[in-house]
Backbone as a printed PyTorch tensor [residue, N CA C, xyz], in Angstrom:
tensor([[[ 98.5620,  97.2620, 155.6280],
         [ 99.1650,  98.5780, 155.5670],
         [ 99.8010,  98.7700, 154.1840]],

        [[ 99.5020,  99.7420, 153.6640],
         [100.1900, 100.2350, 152.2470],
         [101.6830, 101.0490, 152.2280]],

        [[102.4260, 100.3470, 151.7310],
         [103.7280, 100.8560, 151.8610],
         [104.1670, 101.7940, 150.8390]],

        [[105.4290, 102.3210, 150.7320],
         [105.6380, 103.2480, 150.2110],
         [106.0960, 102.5990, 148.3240]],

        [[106.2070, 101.5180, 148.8510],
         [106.9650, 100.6300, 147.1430],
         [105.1920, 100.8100, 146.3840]],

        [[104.2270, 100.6480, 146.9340],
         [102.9670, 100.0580, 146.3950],
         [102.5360, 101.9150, 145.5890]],

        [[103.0780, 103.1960, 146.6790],
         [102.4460, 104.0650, 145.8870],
         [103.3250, 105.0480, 145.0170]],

        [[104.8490, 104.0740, 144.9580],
         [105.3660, 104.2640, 143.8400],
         [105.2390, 103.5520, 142.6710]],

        [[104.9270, 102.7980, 142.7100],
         [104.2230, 101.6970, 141.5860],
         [103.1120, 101.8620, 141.0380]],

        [[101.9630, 102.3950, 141.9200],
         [100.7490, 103.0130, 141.4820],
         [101.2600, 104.2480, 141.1430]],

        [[102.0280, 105.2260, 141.2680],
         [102.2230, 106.3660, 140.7580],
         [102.6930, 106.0300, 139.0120]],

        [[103.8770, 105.3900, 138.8710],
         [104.8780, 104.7870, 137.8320],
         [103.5310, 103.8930, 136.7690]],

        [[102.6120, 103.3660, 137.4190],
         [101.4470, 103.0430, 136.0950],
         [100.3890, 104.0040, 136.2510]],

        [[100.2890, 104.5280, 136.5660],
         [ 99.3990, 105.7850, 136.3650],
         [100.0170, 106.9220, 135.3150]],

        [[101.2000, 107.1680, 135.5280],
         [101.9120, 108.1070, 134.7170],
         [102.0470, 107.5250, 133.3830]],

        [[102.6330, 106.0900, 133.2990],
         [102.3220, 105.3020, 132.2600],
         [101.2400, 105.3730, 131.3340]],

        [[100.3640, 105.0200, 132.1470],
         [ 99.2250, 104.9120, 131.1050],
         [ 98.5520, 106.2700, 130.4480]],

        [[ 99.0580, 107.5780, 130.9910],
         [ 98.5970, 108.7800, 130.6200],
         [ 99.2290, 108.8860, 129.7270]],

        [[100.4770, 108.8680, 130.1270],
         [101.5950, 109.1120, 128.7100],
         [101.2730, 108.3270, 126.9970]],

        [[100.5920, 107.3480, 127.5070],
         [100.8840, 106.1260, 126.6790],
         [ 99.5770, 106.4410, 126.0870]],

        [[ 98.3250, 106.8090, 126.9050],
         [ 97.2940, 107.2800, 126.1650],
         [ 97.5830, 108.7990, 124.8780]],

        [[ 98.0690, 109.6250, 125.9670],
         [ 98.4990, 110.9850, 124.9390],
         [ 99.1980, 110.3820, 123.6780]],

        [[ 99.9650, 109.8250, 123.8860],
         [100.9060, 109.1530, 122.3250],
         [100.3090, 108.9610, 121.1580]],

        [[ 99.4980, 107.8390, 121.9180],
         [ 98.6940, 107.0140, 120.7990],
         [ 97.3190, 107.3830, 120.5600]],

        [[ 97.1340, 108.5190, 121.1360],
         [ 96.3210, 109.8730, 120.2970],
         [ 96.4020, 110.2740, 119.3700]],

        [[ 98.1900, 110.5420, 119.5110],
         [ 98.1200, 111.7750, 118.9040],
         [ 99.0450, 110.6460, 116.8270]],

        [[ 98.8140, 109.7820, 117.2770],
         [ 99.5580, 108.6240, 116.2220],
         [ 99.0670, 109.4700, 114.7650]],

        [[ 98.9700, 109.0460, 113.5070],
         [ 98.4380, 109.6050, 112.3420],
         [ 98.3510, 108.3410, 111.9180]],

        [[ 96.7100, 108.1440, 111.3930],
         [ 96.1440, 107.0400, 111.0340],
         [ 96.9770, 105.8810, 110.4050]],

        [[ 98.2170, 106.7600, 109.1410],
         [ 99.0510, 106.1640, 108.1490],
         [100.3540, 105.0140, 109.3330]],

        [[100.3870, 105.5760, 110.4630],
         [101.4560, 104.4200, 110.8750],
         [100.7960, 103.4040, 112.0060]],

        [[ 99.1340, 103.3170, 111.8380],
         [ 98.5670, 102.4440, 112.9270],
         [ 98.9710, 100.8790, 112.8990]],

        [[ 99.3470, 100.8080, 111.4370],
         [ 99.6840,  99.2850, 111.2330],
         [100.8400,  98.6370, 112.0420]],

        [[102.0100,  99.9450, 111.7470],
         [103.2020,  99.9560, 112.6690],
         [103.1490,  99.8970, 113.9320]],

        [[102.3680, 100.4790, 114.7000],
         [102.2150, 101.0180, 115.7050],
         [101.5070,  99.5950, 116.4850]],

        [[100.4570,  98.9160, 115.7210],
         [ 99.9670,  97.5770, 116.2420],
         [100.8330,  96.6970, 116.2240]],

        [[101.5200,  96.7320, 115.1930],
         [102.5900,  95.6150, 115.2730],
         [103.5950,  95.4710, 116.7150]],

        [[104.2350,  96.8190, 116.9400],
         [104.7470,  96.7820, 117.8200],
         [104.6700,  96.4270, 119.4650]],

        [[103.1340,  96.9060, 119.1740],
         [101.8220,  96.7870, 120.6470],
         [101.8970,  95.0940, 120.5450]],

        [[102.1090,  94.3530, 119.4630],
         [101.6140,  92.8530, 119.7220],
         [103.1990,  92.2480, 119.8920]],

        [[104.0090,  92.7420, 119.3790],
         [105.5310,  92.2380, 120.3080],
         [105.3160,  92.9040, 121.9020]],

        [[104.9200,  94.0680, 121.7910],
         [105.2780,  93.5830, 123.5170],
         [103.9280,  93.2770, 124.1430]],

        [[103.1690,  92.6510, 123.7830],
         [102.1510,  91.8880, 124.2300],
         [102.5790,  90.5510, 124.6130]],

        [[103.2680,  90.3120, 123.7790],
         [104.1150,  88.7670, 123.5430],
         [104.9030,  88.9600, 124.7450]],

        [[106.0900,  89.8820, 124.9260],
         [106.7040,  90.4110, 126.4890],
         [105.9770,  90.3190, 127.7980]],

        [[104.7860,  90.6210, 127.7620],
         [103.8920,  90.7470, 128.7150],
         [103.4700,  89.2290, 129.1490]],

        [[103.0410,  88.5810, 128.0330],
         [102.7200,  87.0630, 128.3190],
         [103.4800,  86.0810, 128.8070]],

        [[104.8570,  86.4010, 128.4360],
         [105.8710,  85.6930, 129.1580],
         [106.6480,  85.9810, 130.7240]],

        [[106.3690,  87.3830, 130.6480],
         [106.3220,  87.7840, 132.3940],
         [105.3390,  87.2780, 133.2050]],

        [[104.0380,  87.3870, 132.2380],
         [102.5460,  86.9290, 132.9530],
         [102.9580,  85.4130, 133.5260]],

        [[103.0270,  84.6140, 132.1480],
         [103.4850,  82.9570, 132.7490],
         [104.9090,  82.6970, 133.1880]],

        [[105.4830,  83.5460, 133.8220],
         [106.3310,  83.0980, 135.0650],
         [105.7630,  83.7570, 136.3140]],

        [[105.0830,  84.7610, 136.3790],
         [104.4730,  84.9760, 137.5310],
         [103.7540,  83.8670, 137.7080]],

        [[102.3580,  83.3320, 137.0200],
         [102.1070,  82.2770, 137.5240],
         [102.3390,  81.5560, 137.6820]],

        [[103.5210,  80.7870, 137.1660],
         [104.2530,  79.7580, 137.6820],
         [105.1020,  79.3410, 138.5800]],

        [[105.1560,  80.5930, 139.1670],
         [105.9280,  80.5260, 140.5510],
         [104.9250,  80.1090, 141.8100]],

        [[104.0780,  80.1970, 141.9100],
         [103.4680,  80.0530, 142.4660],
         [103.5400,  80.3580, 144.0880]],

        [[103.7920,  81.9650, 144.0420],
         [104.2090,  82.2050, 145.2150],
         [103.4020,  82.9500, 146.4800]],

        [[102.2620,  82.9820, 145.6330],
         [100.6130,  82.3240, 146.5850],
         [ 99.3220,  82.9620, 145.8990]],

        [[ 98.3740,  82.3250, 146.1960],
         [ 96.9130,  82.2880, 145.2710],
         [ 96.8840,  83.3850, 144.5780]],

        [[ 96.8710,  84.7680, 145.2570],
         [ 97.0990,  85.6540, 144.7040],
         [ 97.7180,  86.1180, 143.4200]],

        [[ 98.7130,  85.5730, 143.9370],
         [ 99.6670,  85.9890, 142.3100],
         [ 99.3920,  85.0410, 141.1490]],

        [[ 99.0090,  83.4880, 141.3820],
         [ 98.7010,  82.6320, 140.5770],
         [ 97.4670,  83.1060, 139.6000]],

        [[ 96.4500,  83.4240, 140.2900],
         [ 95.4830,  83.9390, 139.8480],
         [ 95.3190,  85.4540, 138.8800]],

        [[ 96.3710,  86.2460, 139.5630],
         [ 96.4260,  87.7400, 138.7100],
         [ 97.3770,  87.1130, 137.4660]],

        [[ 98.3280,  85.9830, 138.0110],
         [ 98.9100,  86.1080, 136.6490],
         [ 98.7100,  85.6510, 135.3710]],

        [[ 97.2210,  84.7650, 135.6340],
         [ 96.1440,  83.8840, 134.8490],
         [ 95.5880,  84.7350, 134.1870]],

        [[ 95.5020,  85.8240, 135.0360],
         [ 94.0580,  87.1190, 134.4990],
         [ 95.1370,  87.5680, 133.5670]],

        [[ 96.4390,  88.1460, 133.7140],
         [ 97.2090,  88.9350, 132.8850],
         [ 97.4720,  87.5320, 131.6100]],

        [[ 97.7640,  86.4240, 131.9700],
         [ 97.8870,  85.8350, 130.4750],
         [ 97.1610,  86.1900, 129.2390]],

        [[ 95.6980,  85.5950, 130.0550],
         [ 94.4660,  85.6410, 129.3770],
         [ 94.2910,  87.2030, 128.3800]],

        [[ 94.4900,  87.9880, 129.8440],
         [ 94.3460,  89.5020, 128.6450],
         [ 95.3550,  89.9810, 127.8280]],

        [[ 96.4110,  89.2000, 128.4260],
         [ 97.6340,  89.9250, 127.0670],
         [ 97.3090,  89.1710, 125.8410]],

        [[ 96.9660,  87.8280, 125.7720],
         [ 97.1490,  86.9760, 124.7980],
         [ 95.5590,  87.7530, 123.8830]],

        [[ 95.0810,  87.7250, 124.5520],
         [ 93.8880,  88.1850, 123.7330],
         [ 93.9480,  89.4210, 123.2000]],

        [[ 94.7100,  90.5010, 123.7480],
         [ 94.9560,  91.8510, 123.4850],
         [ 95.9820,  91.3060, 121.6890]],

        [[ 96.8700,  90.5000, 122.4220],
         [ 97.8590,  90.3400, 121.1760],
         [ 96.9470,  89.8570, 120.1450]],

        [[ 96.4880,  88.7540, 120.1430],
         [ 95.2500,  88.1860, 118.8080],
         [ 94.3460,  89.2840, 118.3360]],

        [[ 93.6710,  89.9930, 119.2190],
         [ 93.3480,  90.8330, 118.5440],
         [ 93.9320,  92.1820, 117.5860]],

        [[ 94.6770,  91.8420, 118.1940],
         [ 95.7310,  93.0470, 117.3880],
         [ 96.4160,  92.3980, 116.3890]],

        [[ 96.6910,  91.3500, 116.6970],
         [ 96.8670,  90.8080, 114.3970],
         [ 95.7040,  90.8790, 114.0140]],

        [[ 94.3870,  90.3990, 114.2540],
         [ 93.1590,  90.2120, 113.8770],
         [ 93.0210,  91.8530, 112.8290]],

        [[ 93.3040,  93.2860, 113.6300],
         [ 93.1460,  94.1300, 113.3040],
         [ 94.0550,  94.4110, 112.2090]],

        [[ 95.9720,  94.2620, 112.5370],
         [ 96.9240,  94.5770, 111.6280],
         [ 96.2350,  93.7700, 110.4380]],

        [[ 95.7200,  92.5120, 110.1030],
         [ 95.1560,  92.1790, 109.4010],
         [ 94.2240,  92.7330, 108.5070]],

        [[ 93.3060,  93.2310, 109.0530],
         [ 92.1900,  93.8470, 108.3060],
         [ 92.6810,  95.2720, 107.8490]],

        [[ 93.9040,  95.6470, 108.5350],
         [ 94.4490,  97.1400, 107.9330],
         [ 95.0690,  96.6730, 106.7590]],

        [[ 96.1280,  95.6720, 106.5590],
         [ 96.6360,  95.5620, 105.5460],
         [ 95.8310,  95.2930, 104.1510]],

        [[ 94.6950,  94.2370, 104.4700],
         [ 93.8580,  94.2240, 103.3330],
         [ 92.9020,  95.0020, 102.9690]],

        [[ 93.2110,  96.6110, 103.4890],
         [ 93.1100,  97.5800, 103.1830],
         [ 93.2010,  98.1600, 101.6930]],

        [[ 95.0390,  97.8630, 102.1150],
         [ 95.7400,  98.1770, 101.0500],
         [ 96.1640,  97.9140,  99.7370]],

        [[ 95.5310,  96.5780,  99.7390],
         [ 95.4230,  95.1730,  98.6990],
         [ 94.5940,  96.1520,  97.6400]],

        [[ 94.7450,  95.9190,  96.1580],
         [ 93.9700,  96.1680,  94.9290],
         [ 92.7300,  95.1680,  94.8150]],

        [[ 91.8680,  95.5700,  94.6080],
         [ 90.5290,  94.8130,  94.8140],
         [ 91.0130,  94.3550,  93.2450]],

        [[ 91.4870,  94.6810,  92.3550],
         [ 91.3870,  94.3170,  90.3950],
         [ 92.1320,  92.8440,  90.2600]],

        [[ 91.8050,  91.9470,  89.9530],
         [ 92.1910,  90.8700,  89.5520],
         [ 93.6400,  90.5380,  88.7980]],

        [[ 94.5500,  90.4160,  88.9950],
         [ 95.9990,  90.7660,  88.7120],
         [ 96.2010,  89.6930,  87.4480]],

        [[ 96.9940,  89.7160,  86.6410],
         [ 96.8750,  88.6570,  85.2890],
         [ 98.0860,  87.7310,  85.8450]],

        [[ 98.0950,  86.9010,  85.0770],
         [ 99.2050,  85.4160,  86.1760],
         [100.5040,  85.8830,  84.9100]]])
């Protein structure tokens, strides 16, 4: 039976993620660097909620979703330096600088 906590929670990430999509629409190319940076601190947030959920181990279920959420935050975060990366050496002067 689905309770009333489950379709306030599905309501509360649903609204989330709309919001969060419109935002980062509407971003301007010039602060994406910023904007990743920040996405990979709370990626880092996410991973550490992730590995105490699974470590509680307070049945298969949760062990397992909270494996799946490690896995994708940590990878969400790497990729997102991977990217802040390639933005910044963007910005780098390709001309050979004198010592």
């Amino acid at each position: 039976m689905v309770t009333a906590d489950l379709f306030n929670s599905l309501y509360v990430f649903i609204l989330a993620a709309f919001i969060g999509f419109e935002v980062i629409r509407r971003v301007s190319p010039l602060l994406h660097t910023p904007l990743m940076s920040l996405t990979n601190a709370l990626d880092a947030i996410a991973v550490v909620g992730a590995i105490i959920l699974a470590g509680e181990h307070k049945s298969t279920l949760a062990t397992v979703l909270g494996t799946i959420a490690i896995v994708a935050a940590t990878s969400n975060a790497v990729g997102g330096f991977i990217i802040t990366d390639r933005m910044l050496k963007m910005f780098k002067s390709s001309r050979t600088q004198k010592p």
